[in-house]
N, C-alpha and C positions, 0 to 999 in steps of 0.2 A: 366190742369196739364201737357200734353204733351209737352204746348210751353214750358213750366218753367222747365222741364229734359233737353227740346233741349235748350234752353239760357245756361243751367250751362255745358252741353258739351261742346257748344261752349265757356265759361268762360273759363272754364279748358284744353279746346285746346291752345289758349289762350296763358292761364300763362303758359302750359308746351312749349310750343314754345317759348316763351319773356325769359325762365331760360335756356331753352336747347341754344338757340342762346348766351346766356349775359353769361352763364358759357362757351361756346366754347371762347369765344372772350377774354376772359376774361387769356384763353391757351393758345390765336391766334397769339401773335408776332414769338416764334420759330414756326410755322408752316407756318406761311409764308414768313417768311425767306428762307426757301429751296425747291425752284421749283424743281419737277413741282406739281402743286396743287392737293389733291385727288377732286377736284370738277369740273362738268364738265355743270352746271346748276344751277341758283338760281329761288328758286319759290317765290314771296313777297305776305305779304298778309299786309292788311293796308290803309290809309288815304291818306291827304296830303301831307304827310311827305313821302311819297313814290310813289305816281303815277304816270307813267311817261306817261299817255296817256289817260285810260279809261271813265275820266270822260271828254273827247274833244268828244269823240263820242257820248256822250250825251246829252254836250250842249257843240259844235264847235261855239256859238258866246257869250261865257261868257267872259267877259274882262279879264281872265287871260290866254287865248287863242288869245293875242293882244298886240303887241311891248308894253313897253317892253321890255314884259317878255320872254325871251330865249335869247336875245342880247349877253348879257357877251359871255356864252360861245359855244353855238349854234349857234348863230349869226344868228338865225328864230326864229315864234314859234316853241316849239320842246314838248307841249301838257302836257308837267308839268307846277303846279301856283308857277313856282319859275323865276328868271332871270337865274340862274346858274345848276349846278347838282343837286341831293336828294343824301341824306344818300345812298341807294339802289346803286347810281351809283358809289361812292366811294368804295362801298362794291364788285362788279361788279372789277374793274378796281382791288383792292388789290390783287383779286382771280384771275386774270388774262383773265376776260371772259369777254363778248361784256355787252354794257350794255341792260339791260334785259326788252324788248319789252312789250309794255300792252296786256292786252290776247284779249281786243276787236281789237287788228292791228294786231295781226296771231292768230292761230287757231290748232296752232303745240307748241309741247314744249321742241324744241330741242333749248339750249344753257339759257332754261329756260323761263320762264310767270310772268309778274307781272298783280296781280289781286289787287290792291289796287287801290281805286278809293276816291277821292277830297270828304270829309263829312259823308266818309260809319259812320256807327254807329254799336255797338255790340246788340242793339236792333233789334229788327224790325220798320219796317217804319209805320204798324197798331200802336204801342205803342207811338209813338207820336202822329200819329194821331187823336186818340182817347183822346190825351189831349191837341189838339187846337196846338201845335207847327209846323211849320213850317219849314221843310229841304230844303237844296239844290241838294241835292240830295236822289233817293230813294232805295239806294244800301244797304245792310251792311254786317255784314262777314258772314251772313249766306248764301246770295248769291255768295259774292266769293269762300266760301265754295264748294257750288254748280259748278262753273265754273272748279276749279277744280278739281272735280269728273267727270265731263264732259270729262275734257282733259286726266283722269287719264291712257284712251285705248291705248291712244298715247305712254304712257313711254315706253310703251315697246319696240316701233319700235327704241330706240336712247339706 
Protein backbone atom coordinates (compact mmCIF):
# COMPACT_ATOMS: atom_id res chain seq x y z
CA UNK A 1 0.00 0.00 0.00
CA UNK A 2 2.99 2.35 0.81
CA UNK A 3 4.54 1.88 -2.77
CA UNK A 4 0.93 2.79 -4.37
CA UNK A 5 0.63 6.59 -1.96
CA UNK A 6 4.35 6.85 -3.14
CA UNK A 7 3.50 6.23 -7.07
CA UNK A 8 0.50 8.63 -6.90
CA UNK A 9 2.74 11.42 -5.12
CA UNK A 10 4.89 11.04 -7.60
CA UNK A 11 1.90 11.01 -10.29
CA UNK A 12 0.69 14.26 -8.88
CA UNK A 13 4.10 15.77 -8.75
CA UNK A 14 4.04 15.10 -11.87
CA UNK A 15 1.06 16.59 -13.36
CA UNK A 16 1.43 19.68 -11.06
CA UNK A 17 4.71 20.34 -12.51
CA UNK A 18 3.74 19.50 -16.59
CA UNK A 19 0.51 22.37 -15.68
CA UNK A 20 2.68 24.72 -13.58
CA UNK A 21 5.47 24.57 -16.51
CA UNK A 22 2.55 24.50 -19.93
CA UNK A 23 0.57 27.28 -18.07
CA UNK A 24 3.73 29.57 -17.32
CA UNK A 25 4.68 29.11 -20.97
CA UNK A 26 1.77 29.32 -22.28
CA UNK A 27 2.27 33.57 -20.26
CA UNK A 28 6.06 33.09 -21.46
CA UNK A 29 6.41 35.32 -24.83
CA UNK A 30 5.81 39.09 -22.80
CA UNK A 31 8.08 37.73 -20.31
CA UNK A 32 10.65 36.97 -22.11
CA UNK A 33 10.63 39.59 -24.07
CA UNK A 34 12.12 41.95 -21.28
CA UNK A 35 15.34 41.12 -19.79
CA UNK A 36 16.60 40.44 -17.52
CA UNK A 37 15.00 37.12 -16.61
CA UNK A 38 13.64 36.46 -12.95
CA UNK A 39 15.43 32.98 -13.35
CA UNK A 40 18.77 32.16 -12.38
CA UNK A 41 18.52 28.16 -12.55
CA UNK A 42 16.57 25.44 -14.21
CA UNK A 43 16.19 22.07 -12.47
CA UNK A 44 14.87 19.16 -15.34
CA UNK A 45 13.36 16.12 -14.42
CA UNK A 46 12.50 13.61 -17.26
CA UNK A 47 13.70 11.03 -20.07
CA UNK A 48 15.14 11.23 -23.29
CA UNK A 49 13.71 14.02 -24.41
CA UNK A 50 15.79 15.88 -22.04
CA UNK A 51 19.00 14.26 -20.76
CA UNK A 52 21.85 15.83 -21.36
CA UNK A 53 24.35 13.36 -19.84
CA UNK A 54 23.23 10.94 -16.99
CA UNK A 55 22.47 8.15 -18.76
CA UNK A 56 26.57 8.26 -20.35
CA UNK A 57 27.64 7.58 -16.97
CA UNK A 58 25.82 4.64 -16.99
CA UNK A 59 26.37 3.22 -19.95
CA UNK A 60 29.40 5.61 -21.67
CA UNK A 61 29.61 2.76 -24.58
CA UNK A 62 25.83 2.71 -25.71
CA UNK A 63 25.73 3.85 -29.39
CA UNK A 64 24.23 6.98 -28.76
CA UNK A 65 27.29 8.03 -27.00
CA UNK A 66 29.00 7.51 -30.73
CA UNK A 67 29.37 9.96 -33.98
CA UNK A 68 27.02 10.63 -34.87
CA UNK A 69 25.30 11.80 -32.64
CA UNK A 70 26.41 15.32 -31.25
CA UNK A 71 28.08 16.33 -34.72
CA UNK A 72 25.44 19.05 -35.91
CA UNK A 73 25.85 21.16 -33.28
CA UNK A 74 28.51 20.08 -30.75
CA UNK A 75 30.60 18.98 -33.09
CA UNK A 76 31.57 15.65 -30.26
CA UNK A 77 29.61 13.46 -28.42
CA UNK A 78 28.11 15.76 -26.03
CA UNK A 79 26.05 12.67 -23.87
CA UNK A 80 22.61 13.45 -25.22
CA UNK A 81 20.81 10.48 -27.73
CA UNK A 82 20.14 13.31 -30.06
CA UNK A 83 22.56 14.74 -32.92
CA UNK A 84 21.62 18.48 -32.04
CA UNK A 85 20.05 20.21 -28.71
CA UNK A 86 16.98 18.76 -26.32
CA UNK A 87 13.86 20.77 -25.58
CA UNK A 88 15.79 21.50 -22.10
CA UNK A 89 18.60 23.40 -23.93
CA UNK A 90 16.37 25.65 -26.05
CA UNK A 91 14.57 26.40 -22.78
CA UNK A 92 18.18 27.14 -21.27
CA UNK A 93 19.34 29.50 -24.09
CA UNK A 94 15.48 31.48 -24.18
CA UNK A 95 16.09 32.18 -20.19
CA UNK A 96 19.36 33.24 -20.92
CA UNK A 97 21.29 30.65 -18.80
CA UNK A 98 24.06 28.07 -19.71
CA UNK A 99 22.85 24.99 -20.73
CA UNK A 100 22.04 22.91 -17.68
CA UNK A 101 24.64 20.08 -16.76
CA UNK A 102 23.47 16.33 -15.68
CA UNK A 103 23.52 16.04 -11.92
CA UNK A 104 25.83 12.78 -12.37
CA UNK A 105 28.74 15.50 -14.17
CA UNK A 106 28.61 18.20 -10.93
CA UNK A 107 27.35 17.71 -7.86
CA UNK A 108 26.46 21.47 -7.17
CA UNK A 109 23.29 23.21 -8.34
CA UNK A 110 24.38 26.56 -9.17
CA UNK A 111 23.02 27.76 -12.63
CA UNK A 112 20.94 24.70 -12.12
CA UNK A 113 20.87 20.25 -12.49
CA UNK A 114 19.21 18.15 -14.96
CA UNK A 115 18.31 14.92 -13.53
CA UNK A 116 16.66 13.30 -16.35
CA UNK A 117 18.12 10.20 -17.65
CA UNK A 118 17.54 8.11 -21.29
CA UNK A 119 14.37 5.35 -20.34
CA UNK A 120 13.72 6.55 -16.50
CA UNK A 121 10.06 5.28 -16.13
CA UNK A 122 7.31 6.79 -13.58
CA UNK A 123 7.42 3.14 -12.10
CA UNK A 124 9.72 1.52 -10.49
CA UNK A 125 12.17 -0.86 -11.95
CA UNK A 126 10.78 -4.08 -9.34
CA UNK A 127 7.36 -3.45 -11.38
CA UNK A 128 8.75 -4.39 -14.51
CA UNK A 129 10.64 -6.70 -13.23
CA UNK A 130 8.31 -8.74 -11.81
CA UNK A 131 6.53 -8.87 -15.10
CA UNK A 132 9.57 -10.27 -17.32
CA UNK A 133 10.19 -6.75 -19.14
CA UNK A 134 13.19 -5.63 -19.81
CA UNK A 135 14.66 -1.80 -19.51
CA UNK A 136 17.57 0.08 -20.55
CA UNK A 137 17.89 1.65 -18.03
CA UNK A 138 17.11 1.22 -14.07
CA UNK A 139 16.50 4.84 -13.15
CA UNK A 140 12.94 6.44 -12.82
CA UNK A 141 11.56 9.62 -11.26
CA UNK A 142 11.57 8.33 -8.05
CA UNK A 143 15.20 8.23 -8.02
CA UNK A 144 15.57 11.64 -9.58
CA UNK A 145 13.40 12.57 -7.06
CA UNK A 146 15.85 11.27 -4.72
CA UNK A 147 18.84 13.04 -6.44
CA UNK A 148 17.31 16.09 -5.82
CA UNK A 149 16.58 15.91 -2.24
CA UNK A 150 20.19 15.15 -2.15
CA UNK A 151 21.20 18.33 -3.72
CA UNK A 152 18.46 20.26 -2.03
CA UNK A 153 21.52 21.40 1.17
CA UNK A 154 23.02 22.96 -1.62
CA UNK A 155 20.40 25.84 -2.74
CA UNK A 156 21.00 27.36 -0.28
CA UNK A 157 24.70 28.45 -0.62
CA UNK A 158 23.46 30.00 -4.55
Amino acid sequence: MKSICKQRWITIAVVTATFVLATSYSESPPLLAVPPYPFTSIFSFGDSLADTGNFYFDSPSHRCFQPPYGETFFHHVSGRCSDGRLIIDFIAEALGLPLVKAYKEKKNAEGGTNFAVIGATALEPSFFEQRGISLPTNHSLTDQLNWFKELLPSLCNY
